[in-house]
C-alpha positions as a Markdown table, in Angstrom:
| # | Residue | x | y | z |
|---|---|---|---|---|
| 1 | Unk | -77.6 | -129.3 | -4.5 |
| 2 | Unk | -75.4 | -128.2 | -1.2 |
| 3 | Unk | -72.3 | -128.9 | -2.9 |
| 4 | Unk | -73.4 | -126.4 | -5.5 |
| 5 | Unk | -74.7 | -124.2 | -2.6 |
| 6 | Unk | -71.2 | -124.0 | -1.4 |
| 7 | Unk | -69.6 | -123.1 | -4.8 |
| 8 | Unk | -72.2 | -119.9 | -5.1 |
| 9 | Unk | -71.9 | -119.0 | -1.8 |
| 10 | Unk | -67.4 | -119.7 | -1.5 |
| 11 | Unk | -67.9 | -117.4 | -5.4 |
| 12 | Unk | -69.8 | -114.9 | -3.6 |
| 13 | Unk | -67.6 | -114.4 | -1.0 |
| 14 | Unk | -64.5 | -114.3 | -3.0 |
| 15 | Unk | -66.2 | -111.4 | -5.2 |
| 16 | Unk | -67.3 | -109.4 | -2.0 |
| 17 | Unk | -63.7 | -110.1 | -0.7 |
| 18 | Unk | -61.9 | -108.9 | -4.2 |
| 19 | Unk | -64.1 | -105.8 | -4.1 |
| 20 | Unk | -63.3 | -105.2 | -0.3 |
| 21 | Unk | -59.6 | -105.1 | -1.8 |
| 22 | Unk | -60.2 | -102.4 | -5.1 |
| 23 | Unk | -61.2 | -99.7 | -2.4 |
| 24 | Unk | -58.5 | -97.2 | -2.9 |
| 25 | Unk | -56.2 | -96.9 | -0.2 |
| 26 | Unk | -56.2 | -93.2 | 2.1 |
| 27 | Unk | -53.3 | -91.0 | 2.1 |
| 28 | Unk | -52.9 | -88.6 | 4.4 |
| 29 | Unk | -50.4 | -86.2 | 4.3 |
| 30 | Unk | -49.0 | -83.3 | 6.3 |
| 31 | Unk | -48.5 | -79.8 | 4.1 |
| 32 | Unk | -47.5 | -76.3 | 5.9 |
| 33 | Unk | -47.2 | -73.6 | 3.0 |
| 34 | Unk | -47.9 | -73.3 | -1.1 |
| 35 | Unk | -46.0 | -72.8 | -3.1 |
| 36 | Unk | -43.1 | -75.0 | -1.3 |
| 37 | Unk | -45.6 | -78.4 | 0.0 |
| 38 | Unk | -46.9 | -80.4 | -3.1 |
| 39 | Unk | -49.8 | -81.6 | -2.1 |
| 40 | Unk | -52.2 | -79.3 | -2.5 |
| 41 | Unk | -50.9 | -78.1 | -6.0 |
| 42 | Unk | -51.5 | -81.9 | -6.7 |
| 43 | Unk | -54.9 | -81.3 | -5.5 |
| 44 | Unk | -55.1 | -78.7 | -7.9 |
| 45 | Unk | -53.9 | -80.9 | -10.6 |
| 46 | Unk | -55.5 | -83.7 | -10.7 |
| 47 | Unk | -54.2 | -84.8 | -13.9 |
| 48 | Unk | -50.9 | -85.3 | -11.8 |
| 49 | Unk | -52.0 | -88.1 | -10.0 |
| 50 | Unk | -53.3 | -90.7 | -12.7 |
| 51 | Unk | -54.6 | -93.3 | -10.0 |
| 52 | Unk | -56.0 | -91.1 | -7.8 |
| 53 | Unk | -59.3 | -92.6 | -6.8 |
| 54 | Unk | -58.3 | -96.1 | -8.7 |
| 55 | Unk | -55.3 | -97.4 | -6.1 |
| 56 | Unk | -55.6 | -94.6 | -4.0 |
| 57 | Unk | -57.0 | -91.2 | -2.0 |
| 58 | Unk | -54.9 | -88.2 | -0.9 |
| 59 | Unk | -56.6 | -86.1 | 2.1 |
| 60 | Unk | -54.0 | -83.3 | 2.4 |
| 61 | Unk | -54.0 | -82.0 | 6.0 |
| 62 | Unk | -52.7 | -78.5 | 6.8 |
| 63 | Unk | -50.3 | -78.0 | 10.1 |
| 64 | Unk | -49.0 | -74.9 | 11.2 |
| 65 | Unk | -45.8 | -76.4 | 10.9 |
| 66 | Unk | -43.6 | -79.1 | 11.0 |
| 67 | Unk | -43.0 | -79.8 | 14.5 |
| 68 | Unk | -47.3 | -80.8 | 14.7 |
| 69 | Unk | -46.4 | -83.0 | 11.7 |
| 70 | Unk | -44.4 | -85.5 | 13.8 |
| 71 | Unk | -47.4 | -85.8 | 16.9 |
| 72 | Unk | -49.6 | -86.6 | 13.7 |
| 73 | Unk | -47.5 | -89.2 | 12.2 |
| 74 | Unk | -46.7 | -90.8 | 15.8 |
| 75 | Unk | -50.3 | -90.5 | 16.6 |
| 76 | Unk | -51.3 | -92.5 | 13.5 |
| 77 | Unk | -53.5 | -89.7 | 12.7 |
| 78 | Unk | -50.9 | -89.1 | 9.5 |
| 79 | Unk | -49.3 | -91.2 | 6.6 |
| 80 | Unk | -46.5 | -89.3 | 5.5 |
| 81 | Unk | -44.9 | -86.6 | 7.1 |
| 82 | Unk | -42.9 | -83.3 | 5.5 |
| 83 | Unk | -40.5 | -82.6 | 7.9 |
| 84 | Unk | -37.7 | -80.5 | 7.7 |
| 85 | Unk | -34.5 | -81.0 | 9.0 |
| 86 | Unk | -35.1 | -79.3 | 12.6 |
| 87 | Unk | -38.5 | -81.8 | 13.1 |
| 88 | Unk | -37.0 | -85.2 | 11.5 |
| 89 | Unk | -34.7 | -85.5 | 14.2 |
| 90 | Unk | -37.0 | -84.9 | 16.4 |
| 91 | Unk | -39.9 | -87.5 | 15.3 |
| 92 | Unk | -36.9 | -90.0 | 15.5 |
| 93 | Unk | -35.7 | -88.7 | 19.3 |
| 94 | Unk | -38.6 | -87.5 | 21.2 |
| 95 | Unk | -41.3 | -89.3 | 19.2 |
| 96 | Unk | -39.9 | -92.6 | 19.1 |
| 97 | Unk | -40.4 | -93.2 | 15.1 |
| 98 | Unk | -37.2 | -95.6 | 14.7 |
| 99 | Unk | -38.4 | -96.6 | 10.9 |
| 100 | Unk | -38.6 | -93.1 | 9.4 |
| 101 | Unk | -38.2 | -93.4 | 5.1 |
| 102 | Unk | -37.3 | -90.0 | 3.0 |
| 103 | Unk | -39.4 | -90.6 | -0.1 |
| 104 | Unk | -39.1 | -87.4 | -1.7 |
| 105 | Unk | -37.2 | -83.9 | -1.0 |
| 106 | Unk | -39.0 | -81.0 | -2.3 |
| 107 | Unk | -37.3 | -78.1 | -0.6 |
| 108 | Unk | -33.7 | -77.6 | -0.5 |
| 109 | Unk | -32.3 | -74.9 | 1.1 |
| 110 | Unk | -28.9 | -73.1 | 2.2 |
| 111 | Unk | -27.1 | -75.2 | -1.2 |
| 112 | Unk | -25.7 | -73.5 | -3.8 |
| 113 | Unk | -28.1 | -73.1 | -6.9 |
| 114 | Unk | -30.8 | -73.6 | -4.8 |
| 115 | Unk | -33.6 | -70.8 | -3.2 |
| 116 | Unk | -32.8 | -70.1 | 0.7 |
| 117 | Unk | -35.0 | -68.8 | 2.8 |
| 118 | Unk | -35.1 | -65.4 | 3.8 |
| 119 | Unk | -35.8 | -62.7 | 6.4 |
| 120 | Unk | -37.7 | -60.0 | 5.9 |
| 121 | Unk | -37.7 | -56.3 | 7.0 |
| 122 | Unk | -39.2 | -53.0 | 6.0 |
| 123 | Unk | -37.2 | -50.8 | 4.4 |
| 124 | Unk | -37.7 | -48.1 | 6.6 |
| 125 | Unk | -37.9 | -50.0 | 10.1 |
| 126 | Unk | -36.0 | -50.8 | 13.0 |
| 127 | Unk | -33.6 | -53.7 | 11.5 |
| 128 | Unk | -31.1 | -53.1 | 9.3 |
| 129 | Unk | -29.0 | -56.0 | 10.6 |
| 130 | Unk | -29.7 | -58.6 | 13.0 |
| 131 | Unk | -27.8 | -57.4 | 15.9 |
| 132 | Unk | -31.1 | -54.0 | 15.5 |
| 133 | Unk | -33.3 | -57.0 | 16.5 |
| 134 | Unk | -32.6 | -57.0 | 20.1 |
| 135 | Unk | -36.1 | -55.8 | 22.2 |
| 136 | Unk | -37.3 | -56.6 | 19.0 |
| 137 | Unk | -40.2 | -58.7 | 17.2 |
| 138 | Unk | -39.1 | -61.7 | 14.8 |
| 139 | Unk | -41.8 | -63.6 | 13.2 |
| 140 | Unk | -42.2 | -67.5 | 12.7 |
| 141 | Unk | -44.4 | -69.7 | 11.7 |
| 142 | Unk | -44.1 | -71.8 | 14.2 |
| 143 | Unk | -41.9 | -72.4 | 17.2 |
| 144 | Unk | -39.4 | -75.8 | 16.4 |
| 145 | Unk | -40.1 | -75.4 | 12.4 |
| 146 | Unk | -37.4 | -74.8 | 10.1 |
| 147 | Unk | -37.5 | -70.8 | 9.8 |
| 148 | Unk | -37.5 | -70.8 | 14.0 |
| 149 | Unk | -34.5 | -72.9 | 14.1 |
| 150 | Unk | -32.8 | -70.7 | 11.3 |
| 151 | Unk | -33.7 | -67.6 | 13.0 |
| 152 | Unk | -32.2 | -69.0 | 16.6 |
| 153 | Unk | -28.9 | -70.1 | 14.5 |
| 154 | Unk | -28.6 | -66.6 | 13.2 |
| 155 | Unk | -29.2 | -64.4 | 16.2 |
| 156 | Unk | -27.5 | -67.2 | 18.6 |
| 157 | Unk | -23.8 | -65.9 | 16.1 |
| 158 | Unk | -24.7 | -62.5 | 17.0 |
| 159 | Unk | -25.1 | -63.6 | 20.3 |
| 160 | Unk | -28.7 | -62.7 | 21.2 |
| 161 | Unk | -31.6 | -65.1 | 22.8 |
| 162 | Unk | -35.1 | -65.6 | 22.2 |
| 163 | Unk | -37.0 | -64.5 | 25.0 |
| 164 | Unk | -33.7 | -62.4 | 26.7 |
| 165 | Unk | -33.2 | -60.2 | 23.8 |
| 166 | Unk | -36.0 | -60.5 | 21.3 |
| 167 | Unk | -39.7 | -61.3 | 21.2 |
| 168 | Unk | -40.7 | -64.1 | 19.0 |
| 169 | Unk | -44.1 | -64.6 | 17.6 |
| 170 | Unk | -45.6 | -67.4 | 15.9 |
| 171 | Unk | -47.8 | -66.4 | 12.5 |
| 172 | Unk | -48.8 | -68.4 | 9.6 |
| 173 | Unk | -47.0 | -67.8 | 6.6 |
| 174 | Unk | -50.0 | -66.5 | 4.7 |
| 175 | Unk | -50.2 | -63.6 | 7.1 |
| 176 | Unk | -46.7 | -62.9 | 7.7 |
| 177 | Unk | -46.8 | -59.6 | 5.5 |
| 178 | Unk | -49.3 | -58.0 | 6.9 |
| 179 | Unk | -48.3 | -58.5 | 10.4 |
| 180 | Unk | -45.3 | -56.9 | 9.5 |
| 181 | Unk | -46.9 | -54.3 | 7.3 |
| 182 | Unk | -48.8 | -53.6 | 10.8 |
| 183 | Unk | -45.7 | -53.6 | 12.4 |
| 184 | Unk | -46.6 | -55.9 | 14.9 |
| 185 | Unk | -42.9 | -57.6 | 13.8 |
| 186 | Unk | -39.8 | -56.2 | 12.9 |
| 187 | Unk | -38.8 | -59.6 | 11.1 |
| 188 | Unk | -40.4 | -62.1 | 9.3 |
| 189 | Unk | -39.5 | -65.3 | 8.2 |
């Protein structure tokens, strides 16, 4: 009778551990703007993740940008990371991530045949070219990011500083054209 005991209780514990296993496994990862971060238009398409649910859970998280990305993914508060290519070196230097994998590249930018990012003006502001931007407004998302680190490349060729010669604000995406629109910026990213 104990030896039989055993068996049902060593069975039950092996089915409680197997099902302990089958919970799907959390995902989080880091997205700044639609339409150029994936995950939430796989959000939106469900069909697009076949085992979502099964194997596994995604819990997008927004960041302002990419820079916050990297304190996440150090933090352990994030799975996988976007970064672009002014915060990956960053997460390897200042956060100390020495085992960093690229799994995917969804934005390229500044390649031939491929979309690069742009500035904006209005047509009938200040700027007409970027040396008009001096005691100026430039919009970025956020300070660090991609479009901030363009932006500094730029003006840096025509000689002008952030903070010396121009004003630099940091704005979500979503609400870049309306803060320009306002014309509480003369550029936006």
């Amino acid at each position: 009778m104990k030896c039989r005991d055993f068996t049902c209780g060593l069975l039950a514990l092996l089915i409680v551990g197997d099902a302990a296993r089958c919970e799907p496994v959390k995902i989080r990862i880091s997205w700044v703007a639609v339409p150029n971060n994936l995950p939430p238009l796989f959000m939106a398409k469900p069909e697009m993740m076949t085992h979502a649910g099964k194997t596994y859970a995604v819990d997008p998280i927004r960041f302002p940008g990419t820079p916050q990305s990297v304190a996440a993914l150090a933090s352990g508060d994030l799975d996988i990371a976007l970064l672009t290519f002014s915060s990956f070196p960053l997460a390897i230097q200042n956060a100390g991530l020495q085992d960093l994998r690229v799994i995917g590249d969804e934005f390229i930018d500044g390649f031939p045949g491929y979309y690069s990012a742009e500035f904006l003006v209005l047509k009938d502001g200040p700027v007409k070219t970027i040396r008009d931007l001096k005691g100026r407004v430039a919009a970025v998302n956020v300070r660090g990011g991609g479009t901030d680190m363009a932006l500094r490349a730029i003006t840096r060729k025509e000689g002008l500083q952030e903070k010396r010669d121009y004003t630099e604000l940091e704005v979500a995406f979503a609400n870049m054209k309306a803060v320009l629109f306002d014309r509480k910026a003369d550029l936006i990213g």
